[in-house]
N, C-alpha and C positions, 0 to 999 in steps of 0.2 A: 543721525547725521545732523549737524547742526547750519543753520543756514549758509553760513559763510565755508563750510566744508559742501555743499550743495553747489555752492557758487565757484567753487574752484573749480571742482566737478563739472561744471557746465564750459567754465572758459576752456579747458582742459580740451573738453572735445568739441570745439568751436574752433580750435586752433588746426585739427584733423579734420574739417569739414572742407568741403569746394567752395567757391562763392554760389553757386548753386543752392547748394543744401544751404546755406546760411540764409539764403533769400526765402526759399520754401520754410525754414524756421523762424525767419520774422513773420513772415504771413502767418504764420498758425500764432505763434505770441501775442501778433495786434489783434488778430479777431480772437482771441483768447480776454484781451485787453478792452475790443468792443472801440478800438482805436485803427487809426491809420498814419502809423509814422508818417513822414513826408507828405503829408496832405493837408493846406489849412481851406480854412471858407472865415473870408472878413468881409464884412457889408461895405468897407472904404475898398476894396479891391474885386472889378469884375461882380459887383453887386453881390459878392455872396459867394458866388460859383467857386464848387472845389477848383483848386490850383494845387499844382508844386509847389512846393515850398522852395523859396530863392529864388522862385521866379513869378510869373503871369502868366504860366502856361495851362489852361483850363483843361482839367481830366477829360471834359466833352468832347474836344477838339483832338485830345489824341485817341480817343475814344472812335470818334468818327472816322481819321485817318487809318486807323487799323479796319475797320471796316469795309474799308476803301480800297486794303491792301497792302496796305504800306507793312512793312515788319519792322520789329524791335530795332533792329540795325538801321534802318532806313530812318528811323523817327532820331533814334539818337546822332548821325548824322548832319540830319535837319536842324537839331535844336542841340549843338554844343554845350549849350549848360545841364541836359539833363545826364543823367547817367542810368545806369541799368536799373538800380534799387529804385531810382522813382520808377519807373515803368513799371517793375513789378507789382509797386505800391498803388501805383494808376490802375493797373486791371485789377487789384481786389476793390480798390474803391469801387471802381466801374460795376464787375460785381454783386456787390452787397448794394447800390444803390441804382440799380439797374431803370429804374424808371424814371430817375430824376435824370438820370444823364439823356436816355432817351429823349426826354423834353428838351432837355439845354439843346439838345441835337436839332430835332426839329424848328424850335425856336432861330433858331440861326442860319438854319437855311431855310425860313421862312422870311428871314432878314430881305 
């Protein structure tokens, strides 16, 4: 099978997917990838700290709000510009950098 018969192949049953499954298959792609769509960190923005992309909204902070209680629905809500895919994109970052969010965490409510 040659790539682009691969690739067919793929959009093929990506079009038969839920938005569900399509999220739970970007997570396995990005951390296949060792990436995180929707996630930047610029030293000119929040020092550093992961954000959403399009926005200023610090993974820590939604990070912490879920902790807190808040759910999926609740946070998107709150923050009209995000949508589902950051959130899911938010908790693997959270995830995979578990210790650094902790810090931003504490950091800031040590504020």
């Amino acid at each position: 099978m040659t790539d682009s018969a691969t690739l067919r192949e793929a959009e093929a049953l990506l079009t038969r997917m839920s938005p569900a499954e399509k999220a739970t298959l970007l997570q396995w792609v990005a951390r296949d990838l060792g990436a995180f769509p929707g996630i930047a960190s610029d030293p000119a923005v929040l020092g550093g700290e992961a954000v959403i992309v399009r926005t200023r909204i610090p993974v820590w902070a939604l990070a912490r709000m879920r902790q807190l209680g808040a759910t999926d629905a609740d946070l998107l809500r709150a923050y009209p510009t995000l949508r589902a895919e950051d959130l899911v994109n938010a908790w693997a970052y959270a995830r995979a950098h578990r210790a650094e969010i902790e810090a931003q965490i504490a950091e800031n409510e040590a504020a």
